[in-house]
N, C-alpha and C positions, 0 to 999 in steps of 0.2 A: 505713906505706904506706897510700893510701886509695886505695879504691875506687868507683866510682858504682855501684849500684843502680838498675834502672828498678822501677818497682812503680805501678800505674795512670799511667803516663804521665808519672812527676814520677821525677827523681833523688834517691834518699840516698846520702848519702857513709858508708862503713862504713871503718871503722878496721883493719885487718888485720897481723899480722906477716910479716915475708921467711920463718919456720919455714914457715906456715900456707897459704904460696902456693907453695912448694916442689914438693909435689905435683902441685900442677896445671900447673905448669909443663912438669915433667919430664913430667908424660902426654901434655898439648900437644904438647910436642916429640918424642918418639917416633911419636905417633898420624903428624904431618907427615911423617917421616924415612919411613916406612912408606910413606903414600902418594904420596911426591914420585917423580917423574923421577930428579931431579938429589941426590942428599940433599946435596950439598956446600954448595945454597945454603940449606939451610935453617937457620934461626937460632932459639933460644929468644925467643920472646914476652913482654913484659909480659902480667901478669893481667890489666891494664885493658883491653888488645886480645884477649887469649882470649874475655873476662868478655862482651865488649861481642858478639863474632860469635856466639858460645850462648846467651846470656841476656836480652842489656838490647836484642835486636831488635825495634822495636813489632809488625812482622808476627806474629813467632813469639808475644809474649806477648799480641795481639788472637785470633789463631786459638784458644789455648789456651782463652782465655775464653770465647769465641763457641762452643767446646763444649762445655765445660762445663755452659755453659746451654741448649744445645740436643739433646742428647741423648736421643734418645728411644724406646722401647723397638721401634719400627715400624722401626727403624733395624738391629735385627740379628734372623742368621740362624736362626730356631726350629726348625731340622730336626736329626736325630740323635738319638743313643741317646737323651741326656737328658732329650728334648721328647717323645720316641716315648706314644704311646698304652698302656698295659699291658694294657686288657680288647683290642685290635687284635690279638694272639697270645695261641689257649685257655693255652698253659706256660706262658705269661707271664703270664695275669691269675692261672691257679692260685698261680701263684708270690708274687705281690704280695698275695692274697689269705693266704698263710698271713705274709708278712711282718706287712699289719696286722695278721692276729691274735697273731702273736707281742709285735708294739709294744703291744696294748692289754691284753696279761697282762704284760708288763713294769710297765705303767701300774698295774695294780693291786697291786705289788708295794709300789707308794709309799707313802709316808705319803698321809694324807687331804689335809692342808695343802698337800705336793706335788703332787700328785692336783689340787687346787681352781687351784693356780700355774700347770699346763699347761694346765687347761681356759681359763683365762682367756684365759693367753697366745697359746698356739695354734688353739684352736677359736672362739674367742672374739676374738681377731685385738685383744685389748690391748695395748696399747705398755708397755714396761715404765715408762716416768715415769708415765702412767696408776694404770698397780699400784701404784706407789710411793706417790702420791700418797693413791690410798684407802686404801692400808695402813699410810699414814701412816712410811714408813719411806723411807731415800734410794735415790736410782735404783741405786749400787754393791749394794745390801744384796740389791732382787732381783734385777739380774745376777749379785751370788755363789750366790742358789739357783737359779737357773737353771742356774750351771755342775755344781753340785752332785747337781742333779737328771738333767743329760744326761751327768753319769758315773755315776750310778747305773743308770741306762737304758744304757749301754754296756756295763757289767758285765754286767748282766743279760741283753745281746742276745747279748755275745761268743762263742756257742756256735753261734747259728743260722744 
């Protein structure tokens, strides 16, 4: 069985088995039974009529894009805890203030090498392809000590 594809505006034809459309049928077909009136008249769909009302819509696949690329940070809500000010309440900045000191005796727990890997990365606002790069090593190599080094720094905070 084939199926159309819309992808920028243009059809591909995708190859598919009756196993591999089974699914979606049967969910099709429940989702309907559910929302009808009448469930008597409702009937199982072809894929191609499922496929076409969720997916190969050019509205649905233009809007998707459209924000995609227009997204932008003036767009969402900056209030709440997460945004909140910490020096704005005394408990609250004491509190933050012993958290960085607790993170920065964790920091010095490190190796020197890991030590030099967070300054860059984080106070230093390097990309890791950046790192990689002058370090002459690939971008997985310091995403593995970077994960290595923020389970180490886990360890180390898990008490406080």
């Amino acid at each position: 069985m084939q199926i159309q594809i819309r992808y920028d505006n243009r059809f591909q034809t995708v190859e598919v088995t009756e196993q591999e459309c089974a699914p979606m049928i049967r969910a099709d077909y429940e989702e309907r039974l559910v929302a009808a009136d009448d469930p008597s008249g409702v009937q199982p769909r072809m894929v191609q009529e499922i496929f076409d009302e969720r997916f190969n819509k050019p509205e649905y696949n233009n809007y998707h894009k459209y924000r995609r690329h227009t997204c932008s940070l003036e767009s969402f809500d900056f209030e709440g805890e997460i945004f909140a000010d910490p020096t704005a309440n005394p408990a609250a900045a004491v509190e933050w203030k012993e958290t960085l000191c607790a993170l920065d005796a964790a920091i010095r727990t490190l190796q020197p090498q890991q030590q030099e890997m967070i300054r860059r990365r984080y106070y230093a606002c390097e990309r890791i392809t950046d790192i990689a790069r002058t370090d002459g090593v690939s971008h997985n190599a310091v995403h593995n000590r970077l994960q290595k080094i923020h389970t180490a720094l886990k360890k180390e905070l898990q008490y406080f």
